[in-house]
C-alpha beads as a LAMMPS data file, in Angstrom:
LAMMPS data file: protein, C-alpha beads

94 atoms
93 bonds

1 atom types
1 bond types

-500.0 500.0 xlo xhi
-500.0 500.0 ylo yhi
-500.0 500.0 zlo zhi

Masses

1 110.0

Atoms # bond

1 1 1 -209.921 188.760 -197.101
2 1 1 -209.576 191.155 -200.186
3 1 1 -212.377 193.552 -197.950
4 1 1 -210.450 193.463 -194.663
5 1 1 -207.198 194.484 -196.632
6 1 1 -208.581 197.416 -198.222
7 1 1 -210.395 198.542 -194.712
8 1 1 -206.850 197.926 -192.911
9 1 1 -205.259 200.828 -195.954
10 1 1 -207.627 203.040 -195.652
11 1 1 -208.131 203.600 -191.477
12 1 1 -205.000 205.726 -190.989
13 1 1 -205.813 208.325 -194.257
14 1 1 -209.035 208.248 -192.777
15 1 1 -207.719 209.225 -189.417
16 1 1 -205.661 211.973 -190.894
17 1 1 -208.233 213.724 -192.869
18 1 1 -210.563 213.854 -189.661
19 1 1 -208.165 215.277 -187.553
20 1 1 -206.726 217.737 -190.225
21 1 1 -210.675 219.334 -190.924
22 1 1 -211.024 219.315 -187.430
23 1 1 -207.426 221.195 -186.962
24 1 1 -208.654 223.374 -189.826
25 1 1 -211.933 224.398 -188.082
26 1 1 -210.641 224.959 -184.971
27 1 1 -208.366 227.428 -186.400
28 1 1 -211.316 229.356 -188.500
29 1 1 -212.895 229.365 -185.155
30 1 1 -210.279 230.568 -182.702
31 1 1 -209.566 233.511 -185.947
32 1 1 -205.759 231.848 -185.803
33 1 1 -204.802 232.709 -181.882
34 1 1 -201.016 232.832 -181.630
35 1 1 -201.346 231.219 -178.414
36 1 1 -203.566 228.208 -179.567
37 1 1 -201.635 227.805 -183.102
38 1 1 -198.464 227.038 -180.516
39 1 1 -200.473 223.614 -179.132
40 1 1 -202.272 222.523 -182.873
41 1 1 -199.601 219.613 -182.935
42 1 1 -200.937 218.793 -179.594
43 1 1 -203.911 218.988 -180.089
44 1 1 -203.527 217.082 -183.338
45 1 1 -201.926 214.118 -181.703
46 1 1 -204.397 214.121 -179.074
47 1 1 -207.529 214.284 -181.354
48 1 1 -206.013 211.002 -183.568
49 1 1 -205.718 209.247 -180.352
50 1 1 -209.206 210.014 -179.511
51 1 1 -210.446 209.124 -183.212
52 1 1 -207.893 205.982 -183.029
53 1 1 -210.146 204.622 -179.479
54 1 1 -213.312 205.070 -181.069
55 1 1 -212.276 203.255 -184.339
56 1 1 -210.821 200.915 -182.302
57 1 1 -214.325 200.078 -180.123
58 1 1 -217.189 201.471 -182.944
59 1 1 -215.494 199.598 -185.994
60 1 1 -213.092 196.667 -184.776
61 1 1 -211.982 196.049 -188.208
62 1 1 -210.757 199.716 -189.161
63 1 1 -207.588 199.609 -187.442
64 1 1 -205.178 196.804 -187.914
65 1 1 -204.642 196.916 -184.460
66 1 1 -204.813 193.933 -181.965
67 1 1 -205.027 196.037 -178.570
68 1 1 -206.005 199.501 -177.571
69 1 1 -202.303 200.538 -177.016
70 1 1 -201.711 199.967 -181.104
71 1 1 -204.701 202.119 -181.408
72 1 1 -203.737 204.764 -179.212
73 1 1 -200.519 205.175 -181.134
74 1 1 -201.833 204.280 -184.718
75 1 1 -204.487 207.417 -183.924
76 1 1 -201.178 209.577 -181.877
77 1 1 -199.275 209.394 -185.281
78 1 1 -202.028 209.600 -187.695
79 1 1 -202.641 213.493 -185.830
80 1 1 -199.019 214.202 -186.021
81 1 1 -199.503 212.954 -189.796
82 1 1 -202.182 215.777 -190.178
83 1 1 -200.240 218.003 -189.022
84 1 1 -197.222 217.651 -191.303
85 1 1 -199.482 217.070 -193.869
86 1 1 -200.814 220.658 -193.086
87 1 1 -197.393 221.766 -193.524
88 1 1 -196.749 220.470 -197.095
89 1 1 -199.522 221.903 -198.271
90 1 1 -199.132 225.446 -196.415
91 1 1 -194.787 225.410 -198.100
92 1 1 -196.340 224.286 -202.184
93 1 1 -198.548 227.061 -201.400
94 1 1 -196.234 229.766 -201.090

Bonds

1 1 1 2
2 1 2 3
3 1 3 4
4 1 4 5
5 1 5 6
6 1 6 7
7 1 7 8
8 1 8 9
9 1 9 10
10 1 10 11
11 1 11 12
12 1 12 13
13 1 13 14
14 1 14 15
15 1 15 16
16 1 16 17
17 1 17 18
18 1 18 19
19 1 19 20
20 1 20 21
21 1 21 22
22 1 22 23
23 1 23 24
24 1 24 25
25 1 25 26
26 1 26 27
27 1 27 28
28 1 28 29
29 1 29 30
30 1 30 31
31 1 31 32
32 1 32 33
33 1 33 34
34 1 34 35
35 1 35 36
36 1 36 37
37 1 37 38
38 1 38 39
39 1 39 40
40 1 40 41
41 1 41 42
42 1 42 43
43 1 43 44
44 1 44 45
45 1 45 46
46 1 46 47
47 1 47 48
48 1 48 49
49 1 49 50
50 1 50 51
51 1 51 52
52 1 52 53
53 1 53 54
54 1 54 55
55 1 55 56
56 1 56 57
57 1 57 58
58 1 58 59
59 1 59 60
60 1 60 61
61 1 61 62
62 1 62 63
63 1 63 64
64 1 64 65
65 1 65 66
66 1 66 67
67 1 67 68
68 1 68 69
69 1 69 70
70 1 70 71
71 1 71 72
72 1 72 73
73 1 73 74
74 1 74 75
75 1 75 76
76 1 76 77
77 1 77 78
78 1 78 79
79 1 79 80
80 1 80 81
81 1 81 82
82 1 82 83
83 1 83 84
84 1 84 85
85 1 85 86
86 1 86 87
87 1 87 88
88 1 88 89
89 1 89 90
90 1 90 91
91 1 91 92
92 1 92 93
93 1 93 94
């Protein structure tokens, strides 16, 4: 039980940090386009709902979710998370 608990805390930072490289290096690549930096919370979202589905069908016991639905939004807020987590870090920055 002790294993599935631990697995269950760490899906959504794990979520999070894949979507917020990914964020990152589709920034570096696009050379920070003020037209694409307008949809990154988008595109965020929609990336931690991809990476929620495929947690949710490649490793079953990553997500404590019981349905697809919980994944979807489980993997929707864990992108938004990146995102604000971005944010933090860009305002201590400065």
């Amino acid at each position: 039980m002790a294993m599935e608990e631990l697995l269950n805390g760490v899906s959504v930072p794990t979520i999070v940090a894949a979507v917020y490289w990914t964020i990152n290096l589709i920034k570096y690549t696009a050379q920070n386009n003020e037209k694409l930096m307008r949809f990154i919370p988008l595109i965020a979202a929609g990336l931690g709902v991809l990476f929620g589905v495929i947690c949710y069908f490649a490793v079953p016991n990553l997500l404590p979710a019981n349905n697809i639905l919980i994944a979807i939004v489980l993997g929707g807020a864990s992108g938004l998370t990146a995102t604000g987590f971005n944010q933090v870090i860009k305002q201590l920055s400065k």
